[in-house]
Structure formats: structure tokens, C-alpha cells
C-alpha positions in Angstrom: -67.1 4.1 -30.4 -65.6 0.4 -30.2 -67.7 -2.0 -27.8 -67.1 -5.2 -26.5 -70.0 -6.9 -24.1 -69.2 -10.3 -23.0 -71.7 -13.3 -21.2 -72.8 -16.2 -20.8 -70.4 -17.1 -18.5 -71.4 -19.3 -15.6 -71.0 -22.3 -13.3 -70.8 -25.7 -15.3 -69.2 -29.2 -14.4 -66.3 -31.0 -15.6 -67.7 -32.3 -18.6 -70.1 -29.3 -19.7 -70.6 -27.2 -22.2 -71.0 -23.1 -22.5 -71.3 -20.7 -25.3 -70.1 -16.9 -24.5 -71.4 -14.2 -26.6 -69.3 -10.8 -27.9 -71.5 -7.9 -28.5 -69.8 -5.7 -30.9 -70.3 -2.3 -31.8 -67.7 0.6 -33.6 -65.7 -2.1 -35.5 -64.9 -2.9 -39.0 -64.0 -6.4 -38.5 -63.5 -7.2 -41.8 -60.4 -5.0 -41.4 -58.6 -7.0 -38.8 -59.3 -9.8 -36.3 -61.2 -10.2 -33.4 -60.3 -13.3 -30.4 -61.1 -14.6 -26.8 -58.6 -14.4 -24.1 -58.9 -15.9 -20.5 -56.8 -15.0 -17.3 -57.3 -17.1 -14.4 -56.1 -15.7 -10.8 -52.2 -15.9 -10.1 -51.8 -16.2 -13.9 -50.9 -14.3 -17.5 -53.8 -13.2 -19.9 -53.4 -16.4 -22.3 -55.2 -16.3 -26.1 -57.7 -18.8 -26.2 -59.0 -18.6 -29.9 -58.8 -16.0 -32.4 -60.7 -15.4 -35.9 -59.8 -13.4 -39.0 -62.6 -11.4 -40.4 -61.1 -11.4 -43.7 -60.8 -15.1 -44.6 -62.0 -16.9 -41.6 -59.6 -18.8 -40.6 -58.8 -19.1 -37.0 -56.2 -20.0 -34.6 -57.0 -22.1 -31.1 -54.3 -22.9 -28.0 -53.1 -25.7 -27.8 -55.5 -27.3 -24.3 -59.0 -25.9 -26.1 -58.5 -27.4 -29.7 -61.3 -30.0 -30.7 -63.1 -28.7 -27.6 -63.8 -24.8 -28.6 -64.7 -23.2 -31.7 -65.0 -19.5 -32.2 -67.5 -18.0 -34.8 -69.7 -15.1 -36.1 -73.3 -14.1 -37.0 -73.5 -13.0 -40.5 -74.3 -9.4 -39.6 -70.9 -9.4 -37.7 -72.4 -7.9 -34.3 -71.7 -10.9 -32.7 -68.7 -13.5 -31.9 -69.2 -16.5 -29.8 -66.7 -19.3 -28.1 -68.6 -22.8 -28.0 -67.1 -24.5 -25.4 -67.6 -28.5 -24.7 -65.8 -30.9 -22.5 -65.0 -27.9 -20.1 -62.3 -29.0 -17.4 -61.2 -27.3 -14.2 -58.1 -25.8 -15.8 -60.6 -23.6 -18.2 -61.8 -22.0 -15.2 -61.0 -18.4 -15.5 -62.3 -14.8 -16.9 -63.0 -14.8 -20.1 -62.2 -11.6 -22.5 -63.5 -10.7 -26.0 -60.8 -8.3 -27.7 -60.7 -7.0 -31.1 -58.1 -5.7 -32.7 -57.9 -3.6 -36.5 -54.3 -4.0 -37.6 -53.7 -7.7 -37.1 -54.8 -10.0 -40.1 -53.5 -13.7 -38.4 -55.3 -14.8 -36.2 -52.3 -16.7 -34.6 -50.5 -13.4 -34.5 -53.3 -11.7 -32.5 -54.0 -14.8 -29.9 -49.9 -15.1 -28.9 -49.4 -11.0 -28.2 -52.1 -10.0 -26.0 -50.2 -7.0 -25.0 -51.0 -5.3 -28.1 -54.6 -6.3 -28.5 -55.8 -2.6 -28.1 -59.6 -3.3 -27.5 -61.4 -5.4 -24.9 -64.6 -6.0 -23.0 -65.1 -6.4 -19.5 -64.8 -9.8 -19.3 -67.1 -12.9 -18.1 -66.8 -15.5 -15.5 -66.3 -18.6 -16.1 -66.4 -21.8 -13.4 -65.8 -25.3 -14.0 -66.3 -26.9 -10.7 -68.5 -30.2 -9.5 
């Protein structure tokens, strides 16, 4: 049974920092790729960064690049999203996905609509 628990979302000003966590359970992520997404109100699920478990390489948008960077643990259980030099525009909710058929990680973070696997989400606030 596939799994996805996200947190550490919170309230954090301009200028912060924040590190969600992806619990994962029921995956083979060696198989495929596994990303965040974030969907703020009024607007489309957007990929934010997504990483390959083969190879590791990794694809960011455009905004979050230099500012984000996703990783693993070694036991692959968990995926995080480092975040520094948040801005109002990254407030939104944040999703961990996975998905088993997609090997680029570009591929997976520009066609949410087929990412077949996702947690609940966390919120995240950017606000002073």
C-alpha cells in the first residue's frame, strides 16, 4: 500500500526558511521518480521540484531554483524540500507525489495530471 505523509509546514516570514518531510511507504522509488507540488487558492497544481530515484538528478521551477533543494535519506523512507529565502508568492499547499513510470524528473514536475500518487498535503504561509 503506497503512502505519502507530508509536514512541516508552517507560518514563516519573508525571508525564512522551512524543510517539509515525505513519509514514504509501498514504493519502489528506485523504479521511478518521486517530486513536490504546491497549489495555492484560485490557482493550478504547479511542480515545484522533482527527483529521479535512479540517478539523482532533479528538476526545480523556474521561481524556487537556488532557493529549494529536494533530497532523500539513504533508506529512501523519506524525501524532503529545504526551502530558504521563502517569499509570499511560495505561500500555498504543499504535496508530495510519487510516481513509478516516469524516469525524468522534468517530465514528472510539468504533468501533474498523471502523477498517480499523492499525500495529503501541508500548509505552507509566508506572511510577516
Amino acid at each position: 500500500e503506497l503512502q505519502l505523509v507530508e509536514s512541516g509546514g508552517g507560518l514563516v516570514q519573508p525571508g525564512g526558511s522551512l524543510r517539509l518531510s515525505c513519509a514514504v511507504s509501498g514504493f519502489t522509488f528506485d523504479a521511478g521518480a518521486i517530486g513536490w507540488f504546491r497549489q495555492a487558492p484560485g490557482k493550478e497544481r504547479e511542480g515545484v521540484s522533482c527527483l529521479s530515484g535512479s540517478d539523482g538528478s532533479s528538476f526545480y521551477k523556474d521561481s524556487v531554483k537556488g532557493r529549494f533543494t529536494i533530497s532523500r535519506d539513504s533508506a529512501n523512507t523519506t524525501v524532503y524540500l529545504q526551502m530558504t529565502n521563502l517569499n509570499p508568492e511560495d505561500t500555498a499547499e504543499y504535496f508530495c507525489a510519487a510516481d513509478p513510470y516516469i524516469f525524468a524528473p522534468h517530465a514528472m514536475c510539468q504533468y501533474p495530471d498523471i502523477v498517480p500518487s499523492w499525500g495529503r498535503g501541508t500548509q505552507v504561509t509566508v506572511s510577516s
